[in-house]
N, C-alpha and C positions, 0 to 999 in steps of 0.2 A: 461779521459780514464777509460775503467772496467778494475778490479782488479781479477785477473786472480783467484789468492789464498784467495778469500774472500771467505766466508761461502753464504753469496745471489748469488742465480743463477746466472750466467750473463745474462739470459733475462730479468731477474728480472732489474736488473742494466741498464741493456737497456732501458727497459720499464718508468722506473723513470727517466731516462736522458732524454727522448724524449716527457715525462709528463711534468718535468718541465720546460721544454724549450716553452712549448705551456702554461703552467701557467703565468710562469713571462715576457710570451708577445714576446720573442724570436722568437717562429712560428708563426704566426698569422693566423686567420681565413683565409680558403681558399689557402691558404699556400701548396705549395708540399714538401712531405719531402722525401729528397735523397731517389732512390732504393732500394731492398736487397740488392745488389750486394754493388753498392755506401758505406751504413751503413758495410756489412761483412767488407769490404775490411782496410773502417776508423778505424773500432772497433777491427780489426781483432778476430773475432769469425766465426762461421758458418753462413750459408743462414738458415739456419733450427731457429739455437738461434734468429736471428735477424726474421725472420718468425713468430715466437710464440710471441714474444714481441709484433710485429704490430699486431696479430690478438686478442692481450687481450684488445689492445688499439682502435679497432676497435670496438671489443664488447662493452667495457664502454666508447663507443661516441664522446671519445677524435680525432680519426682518422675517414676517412672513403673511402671507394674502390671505383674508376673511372675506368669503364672496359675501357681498349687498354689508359687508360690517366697515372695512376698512385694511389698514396696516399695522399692524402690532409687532410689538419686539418681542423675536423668539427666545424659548430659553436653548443656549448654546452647549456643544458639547465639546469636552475639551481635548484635542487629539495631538499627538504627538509621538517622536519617533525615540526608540530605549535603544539604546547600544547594549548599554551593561546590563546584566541581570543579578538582580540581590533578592533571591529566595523568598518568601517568610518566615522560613529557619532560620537564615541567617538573621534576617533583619527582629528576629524578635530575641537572639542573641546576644545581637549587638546593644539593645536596649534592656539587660539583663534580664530576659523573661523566657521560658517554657515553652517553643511552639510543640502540638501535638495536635493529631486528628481525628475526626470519628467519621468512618465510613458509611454513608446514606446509604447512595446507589452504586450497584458495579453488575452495568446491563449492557449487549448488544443491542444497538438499534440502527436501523436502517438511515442513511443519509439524508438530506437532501439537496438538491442541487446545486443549492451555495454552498452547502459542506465538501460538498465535492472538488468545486472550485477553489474552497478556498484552502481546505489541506490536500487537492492533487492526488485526491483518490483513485485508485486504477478501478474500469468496470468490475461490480460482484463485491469489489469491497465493500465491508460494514464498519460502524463506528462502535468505538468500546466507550462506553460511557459512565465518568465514574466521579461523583458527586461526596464533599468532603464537608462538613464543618472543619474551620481551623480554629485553636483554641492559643491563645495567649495566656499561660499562667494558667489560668482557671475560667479563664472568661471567654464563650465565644465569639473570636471576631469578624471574619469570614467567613462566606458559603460558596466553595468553590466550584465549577462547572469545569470538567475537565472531558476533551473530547480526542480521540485518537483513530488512529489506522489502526483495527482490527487485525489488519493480515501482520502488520509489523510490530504489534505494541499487545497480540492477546495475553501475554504470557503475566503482563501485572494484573489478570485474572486470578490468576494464582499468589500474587505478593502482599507482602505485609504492608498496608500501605498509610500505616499510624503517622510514621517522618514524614521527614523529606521528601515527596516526589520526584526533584531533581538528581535527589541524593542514589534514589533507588534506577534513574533513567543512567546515570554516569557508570553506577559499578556495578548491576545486572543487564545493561543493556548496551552499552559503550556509547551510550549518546547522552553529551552532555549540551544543554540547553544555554547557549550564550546570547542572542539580542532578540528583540522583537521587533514584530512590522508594527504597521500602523498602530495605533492603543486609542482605543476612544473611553471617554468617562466624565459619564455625567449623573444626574442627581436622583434616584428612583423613590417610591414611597415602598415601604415595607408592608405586602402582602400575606397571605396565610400560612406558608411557606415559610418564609422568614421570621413572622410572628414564632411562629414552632421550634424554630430550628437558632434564632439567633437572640434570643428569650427578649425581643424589643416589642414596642407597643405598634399599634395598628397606625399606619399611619406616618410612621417614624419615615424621616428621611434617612435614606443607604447610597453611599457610592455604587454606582454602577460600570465596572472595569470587563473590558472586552479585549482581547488579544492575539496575535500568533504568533509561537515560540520557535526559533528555528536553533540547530545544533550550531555547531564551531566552521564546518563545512558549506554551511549555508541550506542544506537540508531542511525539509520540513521535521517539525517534531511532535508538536501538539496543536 
């Protein structure tokens, strides 16, 4: 129950009771949680307090609105900030295993407006876009999307790009990839694409890792 005489709001209180009950697995994905009305009534607070609660928890992704249905628990994605960067060379090294790759795509395409922004593309520029299975040992375990500045990055057009991609960014290109911004990763189902390319079943759930890699300078890089 909220504590009527505490110094935290009670939507405050509310908010964290209804947090961690979808943390430690209580509500679960997809999940509806009781009405205003339902919460006022259990909590005995207002429709207003129990109102502001849901809608902070709306905002940061915990909950989310079904018109004429109700409230349900969203499924979350998990973001976070990488200082250091450990390859998949490395890291499949370090766990005594083989990284190697097989190149899909290695195309020009045309931006768009969030590409723009988000790698700080100059007008005219285009993107190089170059598309990896990564293999572990012998097994594929990655499908990598890799996207770049055209004007400054054509040249691994031309590169072998079986390794390391970092490997080949540090000693053909003197830009060596050290932290990343934001990282978002959450839970995708495996489509026809990945059915093909990552020999998993229809259906299969896949991490989903989203990124941007900057050099040692603070430069963009990929």
């Amino acid at each position: 129950m909220l504590k009527q005489d505490n110094q935290i709001p009670l939507y405050i209180q509310l908010k964290e009771s209804i947090r961690s009950s979808i943390l430690n697995g209580h509500l679960k994905y997809g999940e509806q949680i009781p009405t205003e009305l339902e919460l006022s009534e259990e909590y005995k607070i207002s429709r207003i307090t129990v109102r502001k609660a849901i809608l902070e928890l709306v905002e940061e992704g915990y909950l989310v609105k079904k018109q004429g249905k109700g409230t349900f628990v969203n499924k979350r994605k998990i973001e976070r900030k990488i200082v250091h960067i450990l390859s998949f060379s490395d890291a499949c090294k370090a766990n005594g295993l083989t990284a190697s790759s097989k190149i899909i795509k290695r195309e020009i395409i045309q931006p768009t407006s969030k590409d723009k922004e988000r790698l700080q593309l100059d007008d005219g520029d285009a993107l190089l876009f170059i598309q990896r299975v990564r293999y572990a040992g012998d097994s594929p375990i990655m499908l990598e999307n890799n996207y770049f500045s055209y004007k400054d990055f054509h040249s691994l057009l031309n590169e072998n790009l079986e390794g390391s991609l970092y490997k080949i960014l540090e000693e053909k290109l003197n830009v060596k990839p050290a932290r990343s911004g934001e990282l978002s990763l959450e839970i995708v189902r495996a489509g026809d694409e990945e059915i093909n390319l990552l020999n998993v079943a229809s259906g299969e759930p896949l991490f989903y890792m989203e990124t941007t890699v900057f050099d040692e300078v603070g430069g963009l890089c990929i």
